[in-house]
N, C-alpha and C positions, 0 to 999 in steps of 0.2 A: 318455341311455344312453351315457354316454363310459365305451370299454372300451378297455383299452387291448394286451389279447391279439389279434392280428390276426387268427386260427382264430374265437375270439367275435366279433369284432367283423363278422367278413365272412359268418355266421352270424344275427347279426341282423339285418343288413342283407337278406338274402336273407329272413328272415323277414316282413320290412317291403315288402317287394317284392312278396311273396305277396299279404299284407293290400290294397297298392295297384292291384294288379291285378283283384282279387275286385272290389275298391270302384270303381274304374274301369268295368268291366264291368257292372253294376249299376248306377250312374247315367247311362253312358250307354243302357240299358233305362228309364229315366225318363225323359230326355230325351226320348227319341222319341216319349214317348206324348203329348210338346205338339206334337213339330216337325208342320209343315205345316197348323196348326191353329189358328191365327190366338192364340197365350197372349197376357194381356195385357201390354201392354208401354209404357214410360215412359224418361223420359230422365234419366242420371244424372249429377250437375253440369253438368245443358245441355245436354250433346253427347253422351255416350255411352250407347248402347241397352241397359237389362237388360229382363229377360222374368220372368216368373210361373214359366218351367222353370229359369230360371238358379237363382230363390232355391231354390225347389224341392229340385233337385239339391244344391243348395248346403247345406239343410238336411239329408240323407240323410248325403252325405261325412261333417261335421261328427260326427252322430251315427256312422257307420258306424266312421271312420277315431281318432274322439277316444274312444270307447267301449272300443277296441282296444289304445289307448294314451294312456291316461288323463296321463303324465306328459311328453308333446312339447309343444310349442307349437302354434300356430295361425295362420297369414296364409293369409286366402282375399279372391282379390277383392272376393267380396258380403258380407264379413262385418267389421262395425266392428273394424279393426285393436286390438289390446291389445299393450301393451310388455311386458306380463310374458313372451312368446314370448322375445326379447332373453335371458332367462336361463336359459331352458332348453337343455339340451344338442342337441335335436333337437328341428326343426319340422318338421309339416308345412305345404308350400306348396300350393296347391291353387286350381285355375281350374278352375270347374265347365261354363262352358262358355267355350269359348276357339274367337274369333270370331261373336261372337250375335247379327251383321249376316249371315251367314252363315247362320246358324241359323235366321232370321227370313225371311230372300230364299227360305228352299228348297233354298241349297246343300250340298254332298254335304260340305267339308273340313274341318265346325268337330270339333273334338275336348274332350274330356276330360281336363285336365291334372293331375297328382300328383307329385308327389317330397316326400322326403322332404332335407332338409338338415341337418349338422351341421358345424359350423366354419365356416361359411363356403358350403361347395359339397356339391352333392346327392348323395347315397350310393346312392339308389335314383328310380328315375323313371319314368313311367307314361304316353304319348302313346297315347289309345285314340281312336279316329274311326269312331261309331258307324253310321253310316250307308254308311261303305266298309267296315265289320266288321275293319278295322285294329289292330292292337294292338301297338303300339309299348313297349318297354320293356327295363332296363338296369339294372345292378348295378355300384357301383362296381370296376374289376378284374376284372370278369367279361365283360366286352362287351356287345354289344347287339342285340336284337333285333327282328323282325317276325314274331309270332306265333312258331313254332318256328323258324323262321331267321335266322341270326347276318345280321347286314346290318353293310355297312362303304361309307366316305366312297369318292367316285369318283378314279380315279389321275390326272384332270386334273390338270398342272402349272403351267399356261399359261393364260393370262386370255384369249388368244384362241380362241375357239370355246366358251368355258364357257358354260353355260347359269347364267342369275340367275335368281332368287326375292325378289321384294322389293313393297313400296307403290309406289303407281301414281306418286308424283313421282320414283321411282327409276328404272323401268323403260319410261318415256316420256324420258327424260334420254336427247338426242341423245347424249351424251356416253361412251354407254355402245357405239355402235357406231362411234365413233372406236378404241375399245381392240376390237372384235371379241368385246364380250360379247354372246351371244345372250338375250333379255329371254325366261322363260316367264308364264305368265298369273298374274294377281293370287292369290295365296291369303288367304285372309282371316282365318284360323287363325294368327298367328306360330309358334306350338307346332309345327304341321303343319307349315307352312314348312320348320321348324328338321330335323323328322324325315326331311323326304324327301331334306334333305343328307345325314345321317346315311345313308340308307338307296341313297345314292348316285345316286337321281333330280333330284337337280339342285346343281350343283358348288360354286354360292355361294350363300348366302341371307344377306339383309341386313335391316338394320331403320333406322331412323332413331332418334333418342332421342327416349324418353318411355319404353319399353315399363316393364312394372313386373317382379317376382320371380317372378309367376303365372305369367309369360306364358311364360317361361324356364326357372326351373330343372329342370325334366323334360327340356326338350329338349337343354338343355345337355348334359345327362349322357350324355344317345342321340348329342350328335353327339362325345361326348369321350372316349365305349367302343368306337365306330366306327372311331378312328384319326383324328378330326379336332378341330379346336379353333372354340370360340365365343368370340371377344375384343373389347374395345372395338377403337378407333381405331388406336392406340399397342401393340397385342396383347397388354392384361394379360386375363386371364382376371377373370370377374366374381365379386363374391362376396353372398353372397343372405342373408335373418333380420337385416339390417342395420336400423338407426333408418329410413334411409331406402332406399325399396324399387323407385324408378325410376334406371334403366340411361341411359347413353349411347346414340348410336348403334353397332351393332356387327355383327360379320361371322363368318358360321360359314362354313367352307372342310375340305380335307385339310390338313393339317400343311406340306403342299409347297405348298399354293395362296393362303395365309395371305396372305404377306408382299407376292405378285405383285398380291393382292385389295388389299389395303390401298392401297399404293402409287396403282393405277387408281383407286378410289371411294371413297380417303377423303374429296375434296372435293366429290363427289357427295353423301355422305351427312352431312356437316359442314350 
């Protein structure tokens, strides 16, 4: 759907935004009805945990989200990636459960992820966290929100006293209170991570590289209608529906905390 009237365009987007939220909302009501219930679960290339809820949800989305919009693309974590996504004008990105080591322990932060992307970057985006009844979500130029309230990035400018959000080889890094950043507890969610900058709970959130497009372009957009930016190393902004679908390491901040952030933990997160 490339339009090129900006009233249409920001219009469907808002329409798309509705759809991700319904659908958000609704899988994560499936979710819960595995969590704390021992679904069964296996390990995927070796090392990473999926569940019987993950495919689950994952098949609801698919159906909910492609049925709505027959002509987007498709990259979802649990679902064998297709290039033909590549040509279409809009994809949806979609983690159905984002964090499912989280989700498997009992913990409260995994979340729901949805955006929708065209060009390159997400035009609508969807961080629901079913089990804090959270509902994150953003429209490109519209700003962003927590449920009915606009939420924006925190006016830290100074890397000292900021509070981080990052993996435990980040925030166990002595290195990190030589500069006066305050380390908060593991989240396990990157999604969530990414929102609670956005929503101004904590000043920096970091990743290391590997994450993929799932895991991101929802949150991107919450922390990018907020007033803050999510950028590699070097502070390009990421761009997502690519052949390849795994990110650098990179850093969400306020627009003034960016460059202070980089500077401190780029060679932390290198």
């Amino acid at each position: 759907m490339q339009v090129n009237d900006p009233g249409r365009a920001a219009a469907g987007n808002a329409a798309d935004l509705e759809i991700l939220k319904e659908a958000a909302l609704e899988a994560g009501e499936l979710a819960l009805t595995y969590f704390g219930k021992d679904p069964e679960t296996w390990l995927k290339g070796g090392k990473s945990p999926v569940s019987e809820a993950d495919i689950a949800v994952d098949k609801f989305l698919a159906s909910e989200l492609r049925g709505n919009r027959p002509d987007y693309g498709w990259l979802s974590e649990e679902t064998t990636d297709n290039p033909d996504r590549l040509d279409r004008s809009r994809t949806f990105i979609v983690d159905p459960i984002d964090g499912t080591r989280a989700f498997l322990a009992g913990g409260d932060e995994w979340t729901v992820a949805l955006a929708v992307v065209e060009e390159g970057r997400p035009v609508a985006g969807v961080v629901y966290a079913p089990v804090r009844k959270e509902l994150y979500f953003a429209q490109s130029g519209h700003g962003a929100f927590l449920d009915k309230a606009a939420i924006s990035v925190s006016s830290v400018t100074m890397v000292s006293n900021a509070t981080l959000s990052g993996p435990p080889s980040v925030v166990d890094n002595k290195g990190l209170g030589e500069h006066g950043i305050i380390a908060r507890p593991y989240i396990r969610s990157l999604a969530y991570r990414m929102a609670l900058v956005a929503n101004g709970q904590v000043d920096i959130g970091v990743a290391r590289a590997g994450p993929s497009d799932w895991d991101l372009a929802a949150a991107d957009l919450l922390v990018q209608e907020a007033g803050g930016q999510l950028t590699d190393l070097i502070g390009e902004p990421l761009l997502y529906n690519k052949a390849r679908t795994r990110h650098p390491a990179l850093i969400a901040t306020s627009r003034a905390l960016q460059e202070p952030a980089r500077e401190a933990l780029g060679d932390l997160l290198r």
